[in-house]
C-alpha positions in Angstrom: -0.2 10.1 -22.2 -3.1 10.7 -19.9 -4.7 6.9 -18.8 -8.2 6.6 -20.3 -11.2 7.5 -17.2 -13.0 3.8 -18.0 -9.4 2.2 -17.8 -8.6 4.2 -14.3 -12.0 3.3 -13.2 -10.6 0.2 -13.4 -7.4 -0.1 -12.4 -9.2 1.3 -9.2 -11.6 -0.6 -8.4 -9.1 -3.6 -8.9 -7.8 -2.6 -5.8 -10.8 -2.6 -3.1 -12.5 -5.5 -5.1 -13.5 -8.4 -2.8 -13.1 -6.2 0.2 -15.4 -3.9 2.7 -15.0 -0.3 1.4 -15.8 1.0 4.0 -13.7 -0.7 6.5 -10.6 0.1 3.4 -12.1 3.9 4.2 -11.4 3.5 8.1 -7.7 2.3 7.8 -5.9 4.2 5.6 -5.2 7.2 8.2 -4.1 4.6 10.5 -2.1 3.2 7.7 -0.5 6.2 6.4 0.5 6.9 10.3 2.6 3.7 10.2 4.2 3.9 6.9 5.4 8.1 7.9 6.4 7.1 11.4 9.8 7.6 12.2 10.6 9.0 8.7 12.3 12.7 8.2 11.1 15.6 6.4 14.0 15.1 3.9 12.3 11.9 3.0 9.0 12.5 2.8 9.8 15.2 0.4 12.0 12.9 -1.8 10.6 12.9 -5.4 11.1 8.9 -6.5 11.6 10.2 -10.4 11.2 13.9 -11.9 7.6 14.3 -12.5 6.3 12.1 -10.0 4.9 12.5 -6.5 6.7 12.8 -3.3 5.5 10.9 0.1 4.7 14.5 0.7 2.6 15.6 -1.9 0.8 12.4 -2.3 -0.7 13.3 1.5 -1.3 16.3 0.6 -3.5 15.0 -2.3 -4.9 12.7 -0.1 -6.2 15.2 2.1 -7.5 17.4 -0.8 -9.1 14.8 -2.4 -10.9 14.1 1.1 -12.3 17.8 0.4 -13.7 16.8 -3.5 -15.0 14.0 -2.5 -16.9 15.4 0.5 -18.7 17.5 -1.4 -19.4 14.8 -4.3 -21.1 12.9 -1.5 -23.2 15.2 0.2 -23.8 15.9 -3.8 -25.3 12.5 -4.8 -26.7 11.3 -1.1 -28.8 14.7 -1.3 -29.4 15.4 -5.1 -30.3 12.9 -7.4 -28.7 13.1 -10.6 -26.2 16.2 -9.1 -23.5 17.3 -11.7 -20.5 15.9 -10.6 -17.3 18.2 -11.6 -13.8 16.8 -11.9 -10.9 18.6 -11.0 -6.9 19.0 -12.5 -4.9 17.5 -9.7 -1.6 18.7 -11.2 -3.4 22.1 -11.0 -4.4 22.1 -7.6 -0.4 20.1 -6.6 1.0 23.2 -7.8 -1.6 26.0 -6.8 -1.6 24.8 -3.1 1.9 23.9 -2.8 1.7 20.3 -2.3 5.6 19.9 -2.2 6.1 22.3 0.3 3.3 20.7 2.5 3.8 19.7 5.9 3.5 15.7 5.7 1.8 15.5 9.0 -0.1 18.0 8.8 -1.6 16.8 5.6 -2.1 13.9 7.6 -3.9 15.5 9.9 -6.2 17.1 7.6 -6.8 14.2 5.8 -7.6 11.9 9.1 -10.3 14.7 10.1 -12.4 14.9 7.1 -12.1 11.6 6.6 -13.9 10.7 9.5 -16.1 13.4 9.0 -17.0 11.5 5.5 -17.5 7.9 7.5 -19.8 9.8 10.0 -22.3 11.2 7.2 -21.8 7.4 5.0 -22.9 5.8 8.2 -25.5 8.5 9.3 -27.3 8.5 5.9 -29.9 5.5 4.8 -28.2 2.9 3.2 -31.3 3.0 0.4 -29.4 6.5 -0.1 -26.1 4.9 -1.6 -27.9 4.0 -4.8 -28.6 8.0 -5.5 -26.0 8.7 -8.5 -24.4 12.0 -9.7 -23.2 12.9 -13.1 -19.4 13.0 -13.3 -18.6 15.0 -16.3 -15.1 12.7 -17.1 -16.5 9.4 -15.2 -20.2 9.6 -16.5 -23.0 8.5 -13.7 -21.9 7.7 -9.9 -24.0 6.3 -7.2 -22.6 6.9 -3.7 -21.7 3.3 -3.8 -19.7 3.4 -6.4 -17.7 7.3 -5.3 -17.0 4.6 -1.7 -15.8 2.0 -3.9 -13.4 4.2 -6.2 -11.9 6.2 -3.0 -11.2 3.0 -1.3 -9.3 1.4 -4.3 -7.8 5.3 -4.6 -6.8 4.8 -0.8 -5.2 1.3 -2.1 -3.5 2.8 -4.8 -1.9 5.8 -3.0 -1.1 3.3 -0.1 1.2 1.2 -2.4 2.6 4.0 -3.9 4.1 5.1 -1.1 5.0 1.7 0.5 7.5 1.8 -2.7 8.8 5.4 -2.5 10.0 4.3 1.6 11.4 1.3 0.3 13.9 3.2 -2.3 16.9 5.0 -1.0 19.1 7.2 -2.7 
């Protein structure tokens, strides 16, 4: 059974509560470097249970997401009140071949637009953060609060896959 939006909300904002967002935001490429360094394709690619996420596809999300959210942001910072659309990750892990993803590459991809999204947070008035969007599952955004849910999303996917390198099989 699907997890309730107000209770994900939640849970992930849990996980960058008490911290700088944005400085969460600037890590996590170098963080996901550290935890994939060294490791083989064989277990990157190592689903931890059926029906969950590989080292792998997680990435690949990551970077995907990085995409989403882009445009979310540029969204709210230039559009009060902008419709904000969600999206069927399962969907797009199975359209766009997240399992078959190169880890580094996705890496890659992900480190990119991810500084690309710091540049335009940091470029933009701060006054601007307080524009919100509507998310049609999530209900209003500002840009604040988009930050604060991809840094505790950042958090999440980081501890994920802290615990899928730490099982062998």
């Amino acid at each position: 059974m699907a997890q309730p939006a107000s209770d994900y909300v939640r849970r992930i904002l849990s996980y960058s509560q008490g911290k700088d967002p944005l400085r969460l935001l600037q890590s996590t490429p170098k963080k996901l470097a550290a935890l994939i360094k060294g490791k083989n394709p064989k277990e990157l690619k190592r689903k931890p249970a059926p029906g969950k996420w590989s080292v792998a596809e997680i990435m690949a999300h990551l970077a995907d997401s990085e995409i989403a959210i882009s445009w979310r942001l540029r969204q709210v910072l230039s559009t009060k009140g902008a419709p904000l659309q969600g999206y069927d990750q399962d969907a797009w892990a199975s359209t766009f071949g997240y399992a078959r993803r190169d880890p580094k590459r996705s890496h890659e991809s992900f480190q990119l637009l991810r500084e690309n999204n710091l540049a335009i947070l940091k470029g933009v008035p701060r006054k601007l953060w307080s524009n919100h969007g509507m998310h049609q599952e999530l209900g209003k955004l500002t840009a604040e609060n988009i930050v604060r849910l991809v840094a505790g999303h950042d958090v999440n996917h980081l501890l994920q896959i802290e615990e899928i390198l730490k099982r062998k099989r």
